[in-house]
C-alpha positions as CSV (number, residue, x, y, z in Angstrom):
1,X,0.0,4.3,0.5
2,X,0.8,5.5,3.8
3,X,-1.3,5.9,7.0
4,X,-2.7,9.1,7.8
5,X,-2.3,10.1,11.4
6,X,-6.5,10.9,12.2
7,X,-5.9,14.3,13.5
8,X,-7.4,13.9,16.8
9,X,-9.1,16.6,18.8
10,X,-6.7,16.9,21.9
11,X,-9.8,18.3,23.5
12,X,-11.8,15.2,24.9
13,X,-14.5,17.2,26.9
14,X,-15.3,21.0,26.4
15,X,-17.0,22.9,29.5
16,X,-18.2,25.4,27.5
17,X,-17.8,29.6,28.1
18,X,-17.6,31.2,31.3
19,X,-17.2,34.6,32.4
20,X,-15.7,35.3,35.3
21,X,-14.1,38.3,37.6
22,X,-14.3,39.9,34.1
23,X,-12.6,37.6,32.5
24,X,-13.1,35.0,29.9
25,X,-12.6,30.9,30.2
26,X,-13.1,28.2,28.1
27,X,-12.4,25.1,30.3
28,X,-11.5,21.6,29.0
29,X,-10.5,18.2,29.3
30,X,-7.8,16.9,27.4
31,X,-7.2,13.5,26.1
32,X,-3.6,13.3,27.6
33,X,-4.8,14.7,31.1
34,X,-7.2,11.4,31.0
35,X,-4.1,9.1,30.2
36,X,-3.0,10.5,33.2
37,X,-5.5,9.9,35.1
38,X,-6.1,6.4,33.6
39,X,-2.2,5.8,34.3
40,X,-2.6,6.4,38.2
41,X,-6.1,4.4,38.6
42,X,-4.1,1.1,37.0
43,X,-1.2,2.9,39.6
44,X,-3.5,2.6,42.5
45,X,-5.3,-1.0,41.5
46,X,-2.0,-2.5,40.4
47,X,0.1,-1.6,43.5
48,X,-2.9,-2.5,45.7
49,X,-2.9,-6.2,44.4
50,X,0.7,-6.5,45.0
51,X,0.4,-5.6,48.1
52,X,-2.0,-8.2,49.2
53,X,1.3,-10.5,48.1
54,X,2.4,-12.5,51.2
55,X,5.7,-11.3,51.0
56,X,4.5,-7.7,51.1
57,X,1.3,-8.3,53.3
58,X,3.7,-9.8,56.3
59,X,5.8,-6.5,55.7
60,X,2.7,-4.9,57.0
61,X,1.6,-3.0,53.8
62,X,-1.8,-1.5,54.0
63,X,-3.8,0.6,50.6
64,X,-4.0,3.9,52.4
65,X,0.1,3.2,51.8
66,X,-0.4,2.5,48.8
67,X,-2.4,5.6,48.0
68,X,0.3,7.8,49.8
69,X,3.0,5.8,47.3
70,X,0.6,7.5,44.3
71,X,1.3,11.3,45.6
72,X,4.6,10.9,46.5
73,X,4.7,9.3,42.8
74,X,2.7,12.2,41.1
75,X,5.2,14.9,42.7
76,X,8.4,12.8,41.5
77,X,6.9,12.4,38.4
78,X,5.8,16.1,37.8
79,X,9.2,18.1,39.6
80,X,11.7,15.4,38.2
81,X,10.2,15.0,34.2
82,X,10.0,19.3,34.1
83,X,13.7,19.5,35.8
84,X,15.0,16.7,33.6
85,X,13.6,18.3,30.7
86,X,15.3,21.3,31.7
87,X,18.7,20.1,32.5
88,X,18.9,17.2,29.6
89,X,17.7,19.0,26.8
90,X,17.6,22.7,26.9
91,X,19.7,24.0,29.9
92,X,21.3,26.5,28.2
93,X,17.7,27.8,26.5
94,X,16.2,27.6,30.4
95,X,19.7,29.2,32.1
96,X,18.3,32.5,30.3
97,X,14.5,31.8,30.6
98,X,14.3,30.9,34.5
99,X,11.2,32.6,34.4
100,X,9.8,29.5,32.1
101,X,11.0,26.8,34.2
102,X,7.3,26.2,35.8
103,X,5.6,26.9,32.9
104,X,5.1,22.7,32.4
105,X,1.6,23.7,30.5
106,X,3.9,25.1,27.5
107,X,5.0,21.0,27.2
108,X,8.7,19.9,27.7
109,X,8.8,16.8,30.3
110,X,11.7,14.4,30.3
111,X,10.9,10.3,31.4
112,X,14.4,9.9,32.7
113,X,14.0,12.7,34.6
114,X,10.6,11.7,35.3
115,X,12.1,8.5,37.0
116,X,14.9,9.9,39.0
117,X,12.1,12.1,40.6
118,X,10.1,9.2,41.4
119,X,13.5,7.8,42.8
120,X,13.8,10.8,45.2
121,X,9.9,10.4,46.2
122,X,10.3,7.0,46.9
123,X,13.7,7.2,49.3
124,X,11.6,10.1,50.7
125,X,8.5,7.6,50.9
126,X,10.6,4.9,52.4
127,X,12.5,7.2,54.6
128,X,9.2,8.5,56.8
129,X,7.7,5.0,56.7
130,X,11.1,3.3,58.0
131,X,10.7,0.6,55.0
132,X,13.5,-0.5,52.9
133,X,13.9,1.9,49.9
134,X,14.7,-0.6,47.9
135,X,11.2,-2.8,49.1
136,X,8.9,-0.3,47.7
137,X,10.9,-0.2,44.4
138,X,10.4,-3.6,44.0
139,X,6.4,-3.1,44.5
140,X,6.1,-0.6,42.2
141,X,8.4,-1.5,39.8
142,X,5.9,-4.1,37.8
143,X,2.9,-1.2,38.3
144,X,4.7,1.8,36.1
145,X,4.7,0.3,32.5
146,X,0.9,0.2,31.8
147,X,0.8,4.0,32.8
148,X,3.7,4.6,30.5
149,X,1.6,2.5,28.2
150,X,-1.5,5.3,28.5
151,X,0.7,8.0,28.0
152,X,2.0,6.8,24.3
153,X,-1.2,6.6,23.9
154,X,-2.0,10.6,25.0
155,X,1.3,11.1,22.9
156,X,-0.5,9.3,19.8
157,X,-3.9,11.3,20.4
158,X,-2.0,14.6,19.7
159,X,-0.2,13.4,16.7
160,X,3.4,14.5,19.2
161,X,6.9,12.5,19.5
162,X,6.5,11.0,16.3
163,X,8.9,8.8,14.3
164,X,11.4,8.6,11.7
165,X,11.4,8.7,8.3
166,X,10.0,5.2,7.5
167,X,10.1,2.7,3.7
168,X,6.5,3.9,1.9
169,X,6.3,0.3,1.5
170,X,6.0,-0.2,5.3
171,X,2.0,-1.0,6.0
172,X,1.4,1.4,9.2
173,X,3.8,4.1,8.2
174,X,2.0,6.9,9.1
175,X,1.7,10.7,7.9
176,X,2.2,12.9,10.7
177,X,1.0,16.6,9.5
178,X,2.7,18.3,12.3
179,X,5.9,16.8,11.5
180,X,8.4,19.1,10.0
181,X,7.8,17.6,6.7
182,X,3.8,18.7,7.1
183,X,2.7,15.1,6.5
184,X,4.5,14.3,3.1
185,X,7.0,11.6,4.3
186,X,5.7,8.5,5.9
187,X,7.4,8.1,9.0
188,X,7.2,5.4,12.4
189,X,4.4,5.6,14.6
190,X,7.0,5.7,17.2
191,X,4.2,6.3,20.1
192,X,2.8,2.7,19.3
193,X,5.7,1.1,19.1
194,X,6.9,2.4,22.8
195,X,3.2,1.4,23.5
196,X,3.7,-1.6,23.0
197,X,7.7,-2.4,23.8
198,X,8.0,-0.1,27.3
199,X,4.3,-0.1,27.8
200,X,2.9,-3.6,27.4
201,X,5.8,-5.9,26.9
202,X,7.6,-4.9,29.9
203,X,4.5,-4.7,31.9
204,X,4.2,-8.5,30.8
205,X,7.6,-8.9,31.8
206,X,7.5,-7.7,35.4
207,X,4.6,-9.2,36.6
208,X,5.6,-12.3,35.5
209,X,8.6,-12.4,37.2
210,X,6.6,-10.6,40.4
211,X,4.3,-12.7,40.8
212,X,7.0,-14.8,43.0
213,X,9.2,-14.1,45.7
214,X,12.5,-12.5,44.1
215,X,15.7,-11.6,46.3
216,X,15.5,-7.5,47.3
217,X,16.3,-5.2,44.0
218,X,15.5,-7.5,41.6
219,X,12.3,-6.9,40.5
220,X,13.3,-2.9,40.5
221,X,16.3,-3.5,38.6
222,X,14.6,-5.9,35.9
223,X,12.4,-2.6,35.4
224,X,15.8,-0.7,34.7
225,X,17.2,-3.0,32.4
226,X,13.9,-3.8,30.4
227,X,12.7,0.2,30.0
228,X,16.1,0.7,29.2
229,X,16.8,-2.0,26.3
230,X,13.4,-1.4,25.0
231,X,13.7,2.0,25.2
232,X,17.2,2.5,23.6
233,X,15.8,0.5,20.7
234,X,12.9,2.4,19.9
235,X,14.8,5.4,19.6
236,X,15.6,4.0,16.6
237,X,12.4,4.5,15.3
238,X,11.3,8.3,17.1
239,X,12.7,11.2,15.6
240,X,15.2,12.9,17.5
241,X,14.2,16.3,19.1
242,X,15.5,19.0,16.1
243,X,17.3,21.2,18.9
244,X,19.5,18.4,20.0
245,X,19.8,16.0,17.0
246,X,21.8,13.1,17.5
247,X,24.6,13.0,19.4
248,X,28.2,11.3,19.6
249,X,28.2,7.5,17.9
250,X,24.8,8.7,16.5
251,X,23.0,8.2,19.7
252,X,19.9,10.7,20.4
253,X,19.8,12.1,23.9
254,X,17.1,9.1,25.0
255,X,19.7,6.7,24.0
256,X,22.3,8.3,26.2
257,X,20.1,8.3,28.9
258,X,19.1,4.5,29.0
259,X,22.8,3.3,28.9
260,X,23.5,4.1,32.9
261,X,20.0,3.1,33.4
262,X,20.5,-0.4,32.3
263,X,24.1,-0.8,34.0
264,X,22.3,0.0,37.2
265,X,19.9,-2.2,36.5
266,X,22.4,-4.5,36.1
267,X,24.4,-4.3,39.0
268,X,21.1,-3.9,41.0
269,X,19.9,-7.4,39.8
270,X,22.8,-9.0,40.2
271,X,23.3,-7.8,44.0
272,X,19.3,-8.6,44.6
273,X,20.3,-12.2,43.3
274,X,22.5,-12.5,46.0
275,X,20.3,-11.8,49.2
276,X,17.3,-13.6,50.7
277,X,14.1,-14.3,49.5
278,X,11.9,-11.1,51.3
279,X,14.6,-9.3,51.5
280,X,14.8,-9.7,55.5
281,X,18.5,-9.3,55.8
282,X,18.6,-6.7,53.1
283,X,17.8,-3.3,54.2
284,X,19.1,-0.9,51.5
C-alpha cells in the first residue's frame, strides 16, 4: 500500500485576528516562508566560513560582504524566478495578464530563472565592489544547494511539485491528494528526491571540492554541471506542469532548461582548469 502524503498545515504559526483601518487580517507564518528563511541563515553561515578561506581572506573578503552578497542574492532570486516563470512557462497566459506579473503570492517561480537573476545580482555585486565576477561565483557556488535543499522541503510541506505516476509496489510511493488524480495513484515524492540529489548530494559535492584552492570558474561551473545532471534526471520522476506537458524528444520544460546549463558548466570548468590557482591572472 502506498504512502499517504500527511496533509500538512501550510500554516506554521497563526497570529490570530486583527482589525484594522476597518478592515479584517488574519496574519500568518507559513512553513515555506521559514524554508526561506532557514535557506538564507545556512546562506549567510555557509558563505561566511568560506570566506575565512585563505584564498578568499587574502582577497580581502569581510561578512558585512558577505551579508550584502545575501540581498543582492534575495533580489536575483525573487525578480529572476517570477520573470523566468513568466517567460518559460506561461508567456503567452502573462502577455495578456501584465497586470499579474507581480502578483508572486498567487505562486509561479521558476529555479532557472531564479539563477539567471542571481547571475545578474552577482555581476552587479562584483561590478560595485571591483571583484572578479567570476570570484564570488566560486564562493557561493558550494553555499546554494542546502537552501535549495530547505525549499524541497517547503515544496514537500504543501503537498506541491509532486511526482509521477510511480509502480504501487514501490515502498515510499506516495498519495498526493491535490494531484490531479485526488490521491488515487501512487506517484514519486519528487520533492525528496530533489532534496536529496540537488539539495544534499550536490551540496556534498561542492564543498568537497571547495574546500581547496581550484583554478577561477571551477567551483561555479561544477555547480552548473551537478544542478544540472541531477536536476535533468529527477525530472524524470516530477510530473510535468499540465499547461506545458512534455516537450520535443519527451523532454519537460526543466529538462530543456538544464541542457545549456550544463554545457556552460562545462566550458566554464574547463577554462577555470586552465588558469592559476586564486585566480590572480584571471579577472573575468
Amino acid at each position: 500500500m502506498a504512502l499517504e502524503h500527511p496533509q500538512f498545515n501550510p500554516v506554521a504559526v497563526s497570529l490570530g485576528h486583527w482589525h484594522v483601518f476597518g478592515r479584517d487580517f488574519a496574519p500568518s507564518i507559513h512553513w515555506y516562508g521559514l524554508t526561506y528563511m532557514v535557506a538564507f541563515g545556512l546562506f549567510i553561515w555557509l558563505a561566511g566560513r568560506r570566506a575565512q578561506y585563505p584564498w578568499f581572506a587574502r582577497e580581502g573578503w569581510q561578512r558585512r560582504e558577505v551579508e550584502d552578497l545575501l540581498f543582492f542574492g534575495v533580489l536575483g532570486v525573487v525578480l529572476g524566478g517570477r520573470l523566468g516563470y513568466v517567460l518559460f512557462y506561461k508567456p503567452g497566459y502573462y502577455a495578456t495578464h501584465l497586470s499579474e506579473i507581480p502578483a508572486v503570492w498567487n505562486g509561479g517561480m521558476s529555479f532557472h530563472g531564479g539563477m539567471l537573476g542571481v547571475i545578474a545580482a552577482m555581476a552587479l555585486f562584483a561590478r560595485q565592489r571591483k571583484r572578479a565576477f567570476l570570484q564570488v561565483t566560486d564562493l557561493i557556488a558550494p553555499c546554494v544547494p542546502l537552501g535549495l535543499a530547505s525549499g524541497r522541503i517547503g515544496n514537500f510541506i504543501n503537498g506541491e511539485l509532486w511526482g509521477r505516476v510511480a509502480d504501487p509496489s514501490l515502498p515510499w510511493a506516495m498519495l498526493f491528494p491535490d494531484a490531479p488524480d485526488r490521491g488515487t495513484l501512487p506517484r514519486h515524492p519528487s520533492q525528496i528526491y530533489q532534496f536529496l540529489g540537488e539539495g544534499v548530494l550536490l551540496f556534498v559535492i561542492l564543498w568537497i571540492y571547495g574546500k581547496k584552492e581550484r583554478g577561477r570558474g571551477q567551483v561555479s561551473g561544477l555547480f552548473l554541471i551537478g544542478y544540472g545532471v541531477l536536476r535533468f534526471t529527477a525530472e524524470y520522476f516530477r510530473e510535468p506542469d499540465d499547461f506545458l506537458g512534455l516537450l520535443s524528444l519527451g523532454m519537460s520544460m526543466g529538462q530543456w532548461l538544464c541542457v545549456p546549463m550544463v554545457i556552460a558548466g562545462a566550458i566554464m570548468f574547463w577554462w577555470g582548469s586552465r588558469q592559476p590557482r586564486g585566480g590572480v591572472a584571471a579577472s573575468a
